[in-house]
Structures are given as structure tokens and as C-alpha cells.
C-alpha positions in Angstrom: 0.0 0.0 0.0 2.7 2.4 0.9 5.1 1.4 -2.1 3.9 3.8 -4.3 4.0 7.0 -1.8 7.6 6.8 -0.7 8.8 5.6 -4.2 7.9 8.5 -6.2 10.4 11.5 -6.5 9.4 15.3 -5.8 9.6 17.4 -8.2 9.8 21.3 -7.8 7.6 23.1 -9.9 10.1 25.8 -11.6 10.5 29.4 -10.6 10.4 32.6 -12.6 13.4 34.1 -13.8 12.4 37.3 -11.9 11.5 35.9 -8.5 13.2 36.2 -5.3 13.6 32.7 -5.1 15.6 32.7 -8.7 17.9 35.3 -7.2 18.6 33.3 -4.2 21.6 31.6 -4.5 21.3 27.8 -4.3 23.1 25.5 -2.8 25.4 24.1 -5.5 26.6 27.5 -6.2 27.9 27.0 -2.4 30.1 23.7 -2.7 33.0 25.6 -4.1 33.4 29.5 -3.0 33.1 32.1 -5.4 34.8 35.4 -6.2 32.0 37.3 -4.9 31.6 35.0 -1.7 35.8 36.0 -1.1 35.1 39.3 -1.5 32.1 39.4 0.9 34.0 37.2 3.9 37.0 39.7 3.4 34.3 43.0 3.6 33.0 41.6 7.0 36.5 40.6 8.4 37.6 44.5 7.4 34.4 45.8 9.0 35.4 43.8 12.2 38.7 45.2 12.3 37.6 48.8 11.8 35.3 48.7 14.6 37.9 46.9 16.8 36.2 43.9 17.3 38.7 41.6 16.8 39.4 39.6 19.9 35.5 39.6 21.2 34.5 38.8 17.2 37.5 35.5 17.3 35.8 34.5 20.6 32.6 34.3 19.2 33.2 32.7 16.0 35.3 30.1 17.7 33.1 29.6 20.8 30.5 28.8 17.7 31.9 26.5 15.8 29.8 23.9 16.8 26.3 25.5 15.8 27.0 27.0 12.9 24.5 25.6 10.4 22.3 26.4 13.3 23.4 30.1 12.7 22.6 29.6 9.1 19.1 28.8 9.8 18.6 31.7 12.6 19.6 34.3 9.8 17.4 32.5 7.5 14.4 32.9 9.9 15.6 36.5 10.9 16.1 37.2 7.1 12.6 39.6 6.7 13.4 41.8 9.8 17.3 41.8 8.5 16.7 42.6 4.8 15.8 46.0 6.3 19.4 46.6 7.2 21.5 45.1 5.0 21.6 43.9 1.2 19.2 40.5 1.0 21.4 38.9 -1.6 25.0 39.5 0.6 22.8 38.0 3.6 21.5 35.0 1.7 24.5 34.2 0.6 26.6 35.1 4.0 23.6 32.1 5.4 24.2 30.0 2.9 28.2 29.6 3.3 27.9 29.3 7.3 25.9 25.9 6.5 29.5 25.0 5.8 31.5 23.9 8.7 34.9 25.6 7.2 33.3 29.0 6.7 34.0 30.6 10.3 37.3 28.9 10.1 38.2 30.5 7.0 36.7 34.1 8.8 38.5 33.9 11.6 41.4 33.6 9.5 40.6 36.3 7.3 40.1 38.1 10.4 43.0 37.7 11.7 44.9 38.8 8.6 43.2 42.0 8.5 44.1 42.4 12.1 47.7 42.2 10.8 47.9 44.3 7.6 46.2 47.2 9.9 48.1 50.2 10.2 49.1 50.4 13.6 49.2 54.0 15.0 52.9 55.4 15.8 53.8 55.5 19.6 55.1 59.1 20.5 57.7 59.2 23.5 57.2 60.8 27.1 60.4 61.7 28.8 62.9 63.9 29.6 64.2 64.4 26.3 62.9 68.5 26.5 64.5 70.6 23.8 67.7 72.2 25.4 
């Protein structure tokens, strides 16, 4: 009786080339990293740096590790009050690479690097050395 119900395959009716869902990038696009996916993990370990977030942003992303897809699906859920902030494509997308366990590995890293290749500002000496 059952036979027939679990042996037939879904199929997904198509989408329209101008829908959201079209513009959503899927997940085969996400096996392999992109150009634009390097580009958008280097823009978010920048903006960490320039806020000087570094060591609490390092914490968090290692102290996460474990739950990451689980991130991925909070920012998927969180998506329609987010979109109001930030670009909808660069947020799918950032969602879509955190269901990868080497994402926030690669972040921290890029992090880190950024951290390094900052300008760090110039010391000026206190002492005694007065002009005499």
C-alpha cells in the first residue's frame, strides 16, 4: 500500500526568472566559493577590524563552531526583519556559506589577517628628552 507513496520523487515546480527565489543563490553554487563569496567574507573581516572587534569577534566565531548551520538557519528565519538593514542577496548568501563547517574557520582567518595588515598607529615618546 505504501510502495507507491515513498517511491515517487518530488519534483519542484520551476521558478520565474524574476522571482526572489531565482535570485537566491542555491546551494550548489555554495560547494566551491566564489569570487563574490571572497570578496564578501574579506568586507565583514575588514568591518570587524575597523570597529575593533577583533578579539570579542575571534571568541565568538570560535566559541561557535559547533552551531554553525544552526546560525545559518537563525539568519534564514531572521532574514525579513534583517533585509531591512542590510543587502538581502549578501545576507543570503553570507547564510548559505555558514551551513559549511569551514566557513567561520576561514573568517576567523581572514580576520586575523586583516588584524595584521592594519596600520598600527605610531607610539610618540614621554620623557625627559625636552629641547635644550
Amino acid at each position: 500500500m505504501l510502495k507507491g507513496w515513498w517511491g515517487k520523487k518530488a519534483t519542484v515546480p520551476p521558478t520565474p526568472e524574476g522571482s526572489a527565489e531565482a535570485a537566491r543563490p542555491q546551494p550548489a553554487e555554495v560547494a566551491g566559493r566564489n569570487a563574490e563569496d571572497e570578496r564578501l567574507l574579506d568586507r565583514i573581516a575588514q568591518g570587524v577590524v575597523r570597529w575593533e572587534m577583533t578579539v570579542p569577534a575571534i571568541f565568538l566565531l570560535e566559541s561557535s563552531k559547533p552551531l554553525n548551520f544552526v546560525g545559518s538557519q537563525f539568519l534564514h528565519f531572521l532574514s525579513p526583519i534583517i533585509h531591512t538593514l542590510v543587502d538581502a542577496k549578501e545576507l543570503d548568501r553570507f547564510a548559505l556559506m555558514l551551513e559549511k563547517r569551514d566557513t567561520l574557520e576561514e573568517l576567523i582567518v581572514r580576520i586575523e589577517r586583516a588584524d595584521q595588515e592594519k596600520p598600527k598607529p605610531v607610539k610618540r615618546r614621554r620623557g625627559n628628552d625636552v629641547g635644550t
